[in-house]
C-alpha positions as CSV (number, residue, x, y, z in Angstrom):
1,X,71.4,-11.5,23.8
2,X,69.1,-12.1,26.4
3,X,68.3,-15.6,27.9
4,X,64.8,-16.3,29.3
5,X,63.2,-19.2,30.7
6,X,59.4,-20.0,30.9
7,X,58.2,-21.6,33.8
8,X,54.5,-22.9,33.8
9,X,52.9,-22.8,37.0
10,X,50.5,-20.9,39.2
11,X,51.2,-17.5,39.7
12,X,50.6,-18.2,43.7
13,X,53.3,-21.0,43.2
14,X,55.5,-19.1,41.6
15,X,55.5,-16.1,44.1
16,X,56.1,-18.8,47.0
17,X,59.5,-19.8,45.1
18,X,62.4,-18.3,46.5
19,X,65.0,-18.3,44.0
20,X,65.0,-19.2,40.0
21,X,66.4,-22.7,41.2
22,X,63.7,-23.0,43.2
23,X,61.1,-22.7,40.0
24,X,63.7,-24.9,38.0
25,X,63.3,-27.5,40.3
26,X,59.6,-27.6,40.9
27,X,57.9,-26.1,37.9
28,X,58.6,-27.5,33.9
29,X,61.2,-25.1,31.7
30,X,61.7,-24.2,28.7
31,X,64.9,-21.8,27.8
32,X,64.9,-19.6,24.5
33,X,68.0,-16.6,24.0
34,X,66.7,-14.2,22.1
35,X,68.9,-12.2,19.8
36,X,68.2,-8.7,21.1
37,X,64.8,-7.1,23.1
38,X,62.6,-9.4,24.8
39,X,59.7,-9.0,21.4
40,X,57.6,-11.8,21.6
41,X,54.5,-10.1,19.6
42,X,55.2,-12.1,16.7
43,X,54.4,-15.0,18.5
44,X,51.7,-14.2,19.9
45,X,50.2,-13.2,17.0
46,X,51.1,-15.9,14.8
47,X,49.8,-18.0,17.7
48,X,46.5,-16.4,18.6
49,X,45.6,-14.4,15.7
50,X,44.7,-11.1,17.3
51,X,47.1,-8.1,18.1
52,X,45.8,-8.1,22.1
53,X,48.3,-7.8,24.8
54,X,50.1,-11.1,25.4
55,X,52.7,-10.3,28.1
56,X,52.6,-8.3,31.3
57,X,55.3,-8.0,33.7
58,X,54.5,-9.6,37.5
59,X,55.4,-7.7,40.0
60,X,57.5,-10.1,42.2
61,X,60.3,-8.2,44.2
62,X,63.5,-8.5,42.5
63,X,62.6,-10.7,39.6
64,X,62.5,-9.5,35.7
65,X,59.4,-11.4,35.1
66,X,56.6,-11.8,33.0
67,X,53.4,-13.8,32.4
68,X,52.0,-14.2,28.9
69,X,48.3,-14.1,28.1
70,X,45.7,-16.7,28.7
71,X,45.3,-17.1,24.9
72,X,48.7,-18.2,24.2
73,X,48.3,-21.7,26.8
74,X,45.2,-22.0,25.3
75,X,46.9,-21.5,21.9
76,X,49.6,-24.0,22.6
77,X,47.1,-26.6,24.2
78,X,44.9,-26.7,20.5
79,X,47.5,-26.3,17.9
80,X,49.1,-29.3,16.0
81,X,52.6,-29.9,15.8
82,X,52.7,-29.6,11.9
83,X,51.2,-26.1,12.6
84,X,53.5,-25.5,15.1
85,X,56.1,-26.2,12.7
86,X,54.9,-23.7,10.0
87,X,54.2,-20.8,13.0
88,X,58.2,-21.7,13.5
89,X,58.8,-20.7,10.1
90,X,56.7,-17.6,9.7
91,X,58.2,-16.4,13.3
92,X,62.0,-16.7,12.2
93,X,61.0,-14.4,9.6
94,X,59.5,-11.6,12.0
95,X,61.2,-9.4,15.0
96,X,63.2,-10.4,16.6
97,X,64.7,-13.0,14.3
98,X,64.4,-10.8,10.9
99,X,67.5,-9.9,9.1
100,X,69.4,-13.1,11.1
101,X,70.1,-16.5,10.3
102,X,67.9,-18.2,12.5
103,X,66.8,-21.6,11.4
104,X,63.3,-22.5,11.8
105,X,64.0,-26.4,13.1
106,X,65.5,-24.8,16.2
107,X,62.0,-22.5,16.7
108,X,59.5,-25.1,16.1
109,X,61.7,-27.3,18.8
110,X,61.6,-24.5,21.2
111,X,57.7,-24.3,20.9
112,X,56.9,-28.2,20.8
113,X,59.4,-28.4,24.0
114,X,57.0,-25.3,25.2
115,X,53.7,-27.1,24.1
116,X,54.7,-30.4,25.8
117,X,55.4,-28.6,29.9
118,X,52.1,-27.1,28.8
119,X,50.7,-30.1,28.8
120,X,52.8,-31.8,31.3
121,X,51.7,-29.3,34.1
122,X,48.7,-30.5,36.6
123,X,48.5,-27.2,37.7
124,X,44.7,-26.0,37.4
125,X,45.8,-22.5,37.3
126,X,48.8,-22.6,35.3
127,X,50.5,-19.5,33.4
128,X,53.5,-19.5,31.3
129,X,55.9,-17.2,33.6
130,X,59.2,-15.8,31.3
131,X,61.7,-15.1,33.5
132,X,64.6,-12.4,32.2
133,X,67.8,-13.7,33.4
134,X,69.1,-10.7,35.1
């Protein structure tokens, strides 16, 4: 299993943190375990429609970190909650949920909690940061 937060902030704020409690306590959250390698291509696929990259790590000393695309904020920040609801259900039937027995109420949660500290960030730079917990 492997337990990653997203943090959504500024890359420059997120380099100035010092710790992961640091970002917890200035930057909104959102937590997702995922059942085995970090595989979030489903995602971004279901959410942006096109097969382009959607996550590169961030080279910040000692950190497991990564910052998804542009296209999946600007993804989030268009897409209806009923839609986000039937992307939950298409995702818990693709890596890296295939095969278990995921339920789809607890995706679409996960992405309308993501969708709202999208939304809730004044950050005019923001990124959505996924931070591996180590």
């Amino acid at each position: 299993m492997k337990k990653i937060d997203i943090f959504v902030c500024a890359e420059s704020e997120m380099r100035a943190c010092a710790s992961w409690q640091d970002a917890f306590d200035s930057f909104p959250v959102t937590g997702i375990t995922l059942p085995g390698e970090l595989d979030f291509a489903s995602l971004g696929q279901l959410l942006t429609h096109s097969t382009a990259p959607f996550l590169r790590p961030v080279p910040i000393h000692g950190r497991y970190m990564y910052v998804f695309s542009t296209a999946i904020g600007q993804a989030l920040d268009r897409i209806a909650a009923d839609d986000l609801a039937d992307i939950a259900v298409a995702w818990a039937q693709t890596a890296p949920w295939a095969g278990l027995d995921v339920s789809p109420v607890d995706l679409a949660g996960f992405l309308m909690e993501l969708k709202a500290n999208w939304h809730r960030s004044a950050t005019p730079d923001k990124a959505l940061f996924l931070w591996l917990d180590a």
